[in-house]
N, C-alpha and C positions, 0 to 999 in steps of 0.2 A: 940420565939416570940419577947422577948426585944430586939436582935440582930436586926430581919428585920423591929424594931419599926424605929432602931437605924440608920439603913439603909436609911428608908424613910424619915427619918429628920435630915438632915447636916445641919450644920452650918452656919449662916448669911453671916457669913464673907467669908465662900467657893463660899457661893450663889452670894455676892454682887463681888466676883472675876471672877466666869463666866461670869455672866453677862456683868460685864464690856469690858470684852475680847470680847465675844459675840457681843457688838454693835460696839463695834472700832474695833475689827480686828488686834488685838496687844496686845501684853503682856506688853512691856512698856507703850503704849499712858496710858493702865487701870492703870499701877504703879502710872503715872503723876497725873491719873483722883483721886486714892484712897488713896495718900500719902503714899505707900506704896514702896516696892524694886519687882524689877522686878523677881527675887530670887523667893521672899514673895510671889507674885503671881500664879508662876510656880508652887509653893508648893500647895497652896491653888487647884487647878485647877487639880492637881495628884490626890491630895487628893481624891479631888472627884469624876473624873474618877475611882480611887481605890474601894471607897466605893461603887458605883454603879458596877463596875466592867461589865462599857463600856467606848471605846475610845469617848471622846466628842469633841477632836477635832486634824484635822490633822497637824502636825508639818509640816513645808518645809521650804526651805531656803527662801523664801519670805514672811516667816509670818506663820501666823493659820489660819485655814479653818473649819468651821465649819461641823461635820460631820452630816449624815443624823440625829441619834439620837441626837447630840449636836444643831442643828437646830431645833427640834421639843419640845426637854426640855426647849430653851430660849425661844419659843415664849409661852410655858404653865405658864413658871414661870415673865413676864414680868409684869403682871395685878396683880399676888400677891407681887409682891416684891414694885408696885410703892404703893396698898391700905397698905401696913406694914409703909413704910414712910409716906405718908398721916395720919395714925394713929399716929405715932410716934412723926407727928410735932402736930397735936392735943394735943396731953397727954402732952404733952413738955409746950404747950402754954396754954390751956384750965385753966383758972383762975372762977373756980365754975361758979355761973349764969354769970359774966358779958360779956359772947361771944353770938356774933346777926351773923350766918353764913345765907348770902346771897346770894341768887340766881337774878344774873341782867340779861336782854337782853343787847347782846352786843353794839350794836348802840343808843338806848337808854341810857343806864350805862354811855356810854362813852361821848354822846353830852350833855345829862340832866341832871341824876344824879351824875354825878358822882364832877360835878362843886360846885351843891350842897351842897355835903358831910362835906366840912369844919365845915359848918353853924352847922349840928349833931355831930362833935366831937367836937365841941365848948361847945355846950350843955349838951354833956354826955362823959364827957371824963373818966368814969369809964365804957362805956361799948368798946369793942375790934369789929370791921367789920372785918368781914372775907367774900371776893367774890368770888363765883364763877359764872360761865357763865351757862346759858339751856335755851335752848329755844323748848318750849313745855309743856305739862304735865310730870312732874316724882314724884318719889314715893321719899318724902320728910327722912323719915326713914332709908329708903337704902341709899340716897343718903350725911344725915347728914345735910340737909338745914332747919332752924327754919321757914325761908320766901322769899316768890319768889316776883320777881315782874313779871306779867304777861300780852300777849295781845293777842285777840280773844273772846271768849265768857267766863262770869261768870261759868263754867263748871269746877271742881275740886272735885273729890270724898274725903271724908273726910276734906276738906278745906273749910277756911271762906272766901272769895273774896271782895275786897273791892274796889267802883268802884275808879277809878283815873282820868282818861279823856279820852274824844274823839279823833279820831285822823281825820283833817282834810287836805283831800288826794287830788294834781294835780298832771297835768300830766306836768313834766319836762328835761329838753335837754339842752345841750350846746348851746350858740348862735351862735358859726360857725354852729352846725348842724343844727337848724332851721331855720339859713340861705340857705343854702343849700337846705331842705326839706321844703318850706314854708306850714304852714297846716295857712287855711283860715278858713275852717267851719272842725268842729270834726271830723266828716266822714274821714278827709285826713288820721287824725292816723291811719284810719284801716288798708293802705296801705304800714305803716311805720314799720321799727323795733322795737317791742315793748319788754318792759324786764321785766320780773317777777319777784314776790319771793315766794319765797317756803313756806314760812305761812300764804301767802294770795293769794293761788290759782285763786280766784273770784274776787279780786281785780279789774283788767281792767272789765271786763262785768258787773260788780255794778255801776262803771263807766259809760257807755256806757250805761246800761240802765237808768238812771239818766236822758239822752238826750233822751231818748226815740230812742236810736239809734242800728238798729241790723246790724250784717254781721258779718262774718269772721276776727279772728283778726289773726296777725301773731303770731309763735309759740314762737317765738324770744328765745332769755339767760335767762336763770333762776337759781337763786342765792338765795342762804340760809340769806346772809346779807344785812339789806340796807347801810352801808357804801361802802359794793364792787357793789350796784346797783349804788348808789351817784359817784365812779369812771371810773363805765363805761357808764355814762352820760356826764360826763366832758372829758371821752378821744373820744366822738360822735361814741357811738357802738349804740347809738339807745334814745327810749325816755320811760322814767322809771316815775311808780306812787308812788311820794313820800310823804311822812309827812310831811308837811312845817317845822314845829316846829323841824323837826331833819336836815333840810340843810336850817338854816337860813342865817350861815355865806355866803354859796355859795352863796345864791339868792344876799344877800348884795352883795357882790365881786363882782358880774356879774360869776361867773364860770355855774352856771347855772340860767335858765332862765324857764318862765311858757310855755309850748308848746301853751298850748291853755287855756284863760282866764274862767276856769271852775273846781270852789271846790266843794267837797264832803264829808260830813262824811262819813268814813270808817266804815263798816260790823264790825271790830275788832276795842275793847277799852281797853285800858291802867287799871290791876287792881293790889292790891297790895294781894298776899294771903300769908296766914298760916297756917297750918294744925290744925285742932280744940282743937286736944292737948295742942298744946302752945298758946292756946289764951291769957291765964292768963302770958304766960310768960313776965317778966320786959324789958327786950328788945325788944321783937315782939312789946308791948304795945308802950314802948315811940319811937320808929322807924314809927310806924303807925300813931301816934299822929304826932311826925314832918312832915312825908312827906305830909301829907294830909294838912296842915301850906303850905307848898312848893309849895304844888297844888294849895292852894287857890289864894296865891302870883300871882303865875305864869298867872294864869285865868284875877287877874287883871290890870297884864301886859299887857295882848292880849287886853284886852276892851279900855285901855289907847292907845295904836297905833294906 
């Protein structure tokens, strides 16, 4: 039994040598990638064929080739080898309470907050931001995030949501393409290429009925991000409903331009959540206090314009 224990669990450093070979496709490029001798790695890589006592990869004068078993072991062990480092740089960096690990939308994060952020490590420069990206619901615990920031509906099982703002939505195009396409009355867009996103399904027809206006809309591109909607606006693949507040620079520049002179609040609003666990925690707290400062700011920016 300890043998086949023995068996099932080699070595980091066997593992982090397949692997490497495994994605590069060379013994040397993994030497260069691992600091290591290309020797070293041969070694490491027998080794482990040995211990399993299968071939995991075929030698030839052009290289290695992964065999059926050594393709089916690197893609099993891929997901554990990256969440071992992900832990590893935790434990490495995790300084008791003062880490606030964050979950941002990415076009949000990048145009809004993330400009912001100075202003909060100015303020609290004993706590550590740690980002990462999600966009949706996920399970805070699994995932290792104290607080999201979110958009769509107050809806979070075990989470406190806290609102942040409105998002108020036109419809926008390039000006060669609404040259090109002129829309007079709203109706035109139904005829146009329209471009979606994928967390706001309902989007254009909220739209649309706004106008009081029904019909057929085109199926058009649909995209997970509003920045790659914002770039295929500007390269005239069609005419996309965006957040003002997140392609201010463009509307300035002239890169894009309003199709048709008609806002909306958006169905989905902007909230800040935390899992009810960490309410009390000292980071979720003064993180929530700042941004909701930011927001208020921000509000009476828009009223000042």
């Amino acid at each position: 039994m300890k043998e086949l224990s023995r068996k099932l669990l080699p070595s980091t450093s066997a593992l982090a040598a397949f692997d490497s070979v495994a994605r590069l496709g060379s013994f040397s490029l993994a030497a260069d990638e691992l600091s290591l001798t290309q020797g070293a790695i041969s070694r490491q890589v027998s080794g482990l064929e040995e211990q399993f006592g299968v071939l995991l990869f075929d030698r030839t004068s052009r290289g290695v080739v992964l065999t059926s078993a050594g393709a089916e072991f690197a893609k099993a062990i891929a997901g554990a080898l990256s969440q071992i480092r992900s832990a590893s740089l935790h434990a490495m960096t995790k300084r008791h309470s003062d880490q606030l690990n964050l979950a941002i939308l990415p076009t949000f994060g990048t145009r809004w907050l993330m400009p912001r952020i100075p202003g909060f490590v100015a303020r609290h420069p004993e706590i550590t931001l740690n980002f990462a990206t999600r966009i949706g619901v996920f399970d805070f615990d699994r995932d290792g995030i104290d607080m999201a920031i979110h958009v769509g509906q107050p809806e979070w099982p075990g989470a406190e949501c806290t609102f942040l703002m409105d998002e108020m939505v036109a419809p926008v195009c390039s000006a060669a393409f609404l040259s090109s396409h002129p829309v007079v009355q709203a109706q035109d867009l139904l005829r146009l290429p329209l471009l979606h996103m994928a967390s706001r399904p309902g989007g254009w027809k909220h739209w649309f009925e706004s106008l009081r206006i029904a019909g057929s809309m085109s199926e058009g591109m649909r995209f997970e991000q509003f920045g790659s909607v914002t770039q295929a606006c500007i390269a005239g693949l069609g005419v996309g409903l965006m957040p003002l507040f997140l392609i201010d620079t463009e509307l300035a520049s002239g890169q894009l331009v309003e199709a048709f002179p008609h806002q909306v609040v958006s169905p989905s609003a902007y909230y800040v959540v935390a899992p009810q666990a960490k309410a009390g925690f000292p980071p979720v707290v003064a993180f929530r206090a700042w941004l909701m400062e930011e927001v208020a700011r921000y509000r009476q920016e828009i009223v000042a314009w």
